[in-house]
DRENDO-1510 file (C-alpha; in Angstrom, 1 decimal, always signed):
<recs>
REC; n; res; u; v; w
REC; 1; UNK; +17.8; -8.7; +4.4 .
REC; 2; UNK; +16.2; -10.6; +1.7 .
REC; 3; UNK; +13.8; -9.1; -1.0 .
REC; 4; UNK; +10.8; -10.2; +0.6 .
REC; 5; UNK; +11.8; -8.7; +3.9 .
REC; 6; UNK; +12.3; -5.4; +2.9 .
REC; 7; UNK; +8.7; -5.3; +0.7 .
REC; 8; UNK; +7.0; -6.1; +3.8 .
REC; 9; UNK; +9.0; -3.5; +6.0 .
REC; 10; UNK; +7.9; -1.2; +3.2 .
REC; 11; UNK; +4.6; -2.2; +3.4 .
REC; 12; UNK; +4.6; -1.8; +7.8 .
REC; 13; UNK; +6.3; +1.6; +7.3 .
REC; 14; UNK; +4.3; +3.4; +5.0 .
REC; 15; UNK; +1.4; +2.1; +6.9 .
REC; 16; UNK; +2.2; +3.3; +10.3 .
REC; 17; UNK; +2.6; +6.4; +9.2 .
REC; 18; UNK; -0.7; +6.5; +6.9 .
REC; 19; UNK; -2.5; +5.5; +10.5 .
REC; 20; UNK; +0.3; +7.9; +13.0 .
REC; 21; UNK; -0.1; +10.6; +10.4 .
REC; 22; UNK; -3.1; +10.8; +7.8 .
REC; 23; UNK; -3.5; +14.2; +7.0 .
REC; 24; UNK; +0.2; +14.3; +6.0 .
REC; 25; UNK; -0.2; +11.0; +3.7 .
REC; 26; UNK; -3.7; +11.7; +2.5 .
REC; 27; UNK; -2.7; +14.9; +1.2 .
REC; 28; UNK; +0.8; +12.9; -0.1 .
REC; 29; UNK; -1.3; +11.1; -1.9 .
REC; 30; UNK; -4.2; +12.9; -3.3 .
REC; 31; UNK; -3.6; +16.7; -3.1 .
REC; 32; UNK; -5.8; +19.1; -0.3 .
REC; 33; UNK; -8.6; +16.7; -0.2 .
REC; 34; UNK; -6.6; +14.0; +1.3 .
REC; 35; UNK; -6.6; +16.1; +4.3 .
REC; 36; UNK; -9.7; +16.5; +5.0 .
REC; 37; UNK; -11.4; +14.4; +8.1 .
REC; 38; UNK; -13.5; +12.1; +6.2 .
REC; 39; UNK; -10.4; +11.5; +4.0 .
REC; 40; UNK; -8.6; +10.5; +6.7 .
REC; 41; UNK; -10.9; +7.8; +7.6 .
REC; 42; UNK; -9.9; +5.9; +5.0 .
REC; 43; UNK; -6.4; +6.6; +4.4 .
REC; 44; UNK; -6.3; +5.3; +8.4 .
REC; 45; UNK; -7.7; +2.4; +7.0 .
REC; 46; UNK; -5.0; +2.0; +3.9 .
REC; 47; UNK; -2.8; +2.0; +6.8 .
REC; 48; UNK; -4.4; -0.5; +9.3 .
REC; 49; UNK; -4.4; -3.1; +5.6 .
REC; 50; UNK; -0.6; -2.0; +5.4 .
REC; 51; UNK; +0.7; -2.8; +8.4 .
REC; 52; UNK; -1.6; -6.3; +8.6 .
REC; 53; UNK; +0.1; -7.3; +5.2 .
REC; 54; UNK; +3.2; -6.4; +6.6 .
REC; 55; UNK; +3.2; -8.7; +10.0 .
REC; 56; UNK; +1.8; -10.8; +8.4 .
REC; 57; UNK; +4.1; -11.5; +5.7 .
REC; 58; UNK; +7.2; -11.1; +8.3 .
REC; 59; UNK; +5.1; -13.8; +10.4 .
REC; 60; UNK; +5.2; -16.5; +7.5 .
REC; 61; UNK; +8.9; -15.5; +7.3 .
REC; 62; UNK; +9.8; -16.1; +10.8 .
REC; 63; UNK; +7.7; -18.9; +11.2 .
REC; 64; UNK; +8.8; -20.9; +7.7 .
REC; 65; UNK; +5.1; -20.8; +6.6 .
REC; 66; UNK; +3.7; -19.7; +3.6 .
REC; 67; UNK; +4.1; -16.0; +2.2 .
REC; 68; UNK; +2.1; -16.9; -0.8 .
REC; 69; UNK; -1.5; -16.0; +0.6 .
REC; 70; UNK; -0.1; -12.3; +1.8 .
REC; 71; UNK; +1.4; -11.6; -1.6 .
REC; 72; UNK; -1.7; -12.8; -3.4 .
REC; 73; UNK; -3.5; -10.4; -0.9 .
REC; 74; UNK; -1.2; -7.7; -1.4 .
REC; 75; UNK; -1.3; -7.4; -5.0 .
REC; 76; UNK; -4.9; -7.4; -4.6 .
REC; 77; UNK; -4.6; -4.5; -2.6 .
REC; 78; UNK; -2.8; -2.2; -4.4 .
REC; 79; UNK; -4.3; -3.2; -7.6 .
REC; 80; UNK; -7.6; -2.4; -6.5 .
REC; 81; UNK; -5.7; +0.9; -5.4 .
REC; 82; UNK; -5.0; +1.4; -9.0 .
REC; 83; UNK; -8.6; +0.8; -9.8 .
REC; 84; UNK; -9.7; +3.8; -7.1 .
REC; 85; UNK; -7.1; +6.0; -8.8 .
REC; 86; UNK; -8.2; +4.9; -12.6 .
REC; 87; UNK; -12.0; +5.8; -11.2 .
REC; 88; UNK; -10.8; +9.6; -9.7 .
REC; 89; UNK; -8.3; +10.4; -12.2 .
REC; 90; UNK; -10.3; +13.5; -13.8 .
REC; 91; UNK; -11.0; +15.0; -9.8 .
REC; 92; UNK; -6.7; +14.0; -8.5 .
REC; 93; UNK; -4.0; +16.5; -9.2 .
REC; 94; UNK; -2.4; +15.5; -12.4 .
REC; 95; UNK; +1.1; +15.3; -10.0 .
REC; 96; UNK; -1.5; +13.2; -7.9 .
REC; 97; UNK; -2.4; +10.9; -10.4 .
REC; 98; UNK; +1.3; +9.6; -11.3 .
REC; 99; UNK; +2.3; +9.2; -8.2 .
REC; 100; UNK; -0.9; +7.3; -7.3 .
REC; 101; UNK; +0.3; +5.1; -10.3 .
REC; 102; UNK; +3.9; +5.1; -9.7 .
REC; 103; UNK; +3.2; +3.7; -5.8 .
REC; 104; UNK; +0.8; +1.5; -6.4 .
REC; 105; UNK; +1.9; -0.1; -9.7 .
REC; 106; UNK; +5.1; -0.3; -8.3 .
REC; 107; UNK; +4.2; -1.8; -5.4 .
REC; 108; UNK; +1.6; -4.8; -7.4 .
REC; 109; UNK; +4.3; -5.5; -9.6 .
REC; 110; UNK; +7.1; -6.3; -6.7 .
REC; 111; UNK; +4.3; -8.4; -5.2 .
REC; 112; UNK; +3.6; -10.4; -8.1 .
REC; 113; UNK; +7.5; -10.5; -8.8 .
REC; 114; UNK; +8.0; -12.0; -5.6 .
REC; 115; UNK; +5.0; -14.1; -5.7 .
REC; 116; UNK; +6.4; -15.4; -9.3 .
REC; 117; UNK; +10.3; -16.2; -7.2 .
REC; 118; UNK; +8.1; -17.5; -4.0 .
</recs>
């Protein structure tokens, strides 16, 4: 499976389960509070954005069309999920905070590696 492939499977997995399961991911993610119902409004939304980036980056595969726009979109995404981590650091667990980091920096910077390749 090439590179690309697997980043959007990534991106389709964690995202069905962030929309199958959210209290389980929200609280993953940012500790107790993650949990709560409100919480899980928007970590149902992370996943809805997730699995739309996913097809949809698997549909310019299969199709021989552009992945481009859905990698640009992507590292949008999780970079602005760094920003919402940068602006609740002093209220997230400190184990909360890195692996906020961690998953989201990780994920930007194998976008915008793949974007560079694509």
């Amino acid at each position: 499976m090439k590179p690309i492939a697997v980043y959007a499977v990534g991106r389709l997995v964690f995202g069905i389960a962030a929309l199958a399961a959210p209290a389980p991911s929200g609280r993953l993610m940012a500790g107790d509070g993650g949990a709560e119902p409100h919480a899980q409004a928007f970590v149902r939304g992370m996943g809805g954005r997730e699995i739309g980036l996913g097809i949809g980056i698997l549909g310019a595969l299969r199709s021989g069309g552009s992945v481009r726009p859905w990698l640009v979109a992507g590292v949008l995404a999780d970079s602005g999920d760094l920003a919402g981590i940068a602006g609740s650091w002093r209220t997230l667990p400190p184990e909360k905070r890195w692996f906020g980091v961690g998953t989201a920096g990780a994920a930007a910077a194998m976008g915008a590696a793949l974007l560079a390749m694509s």
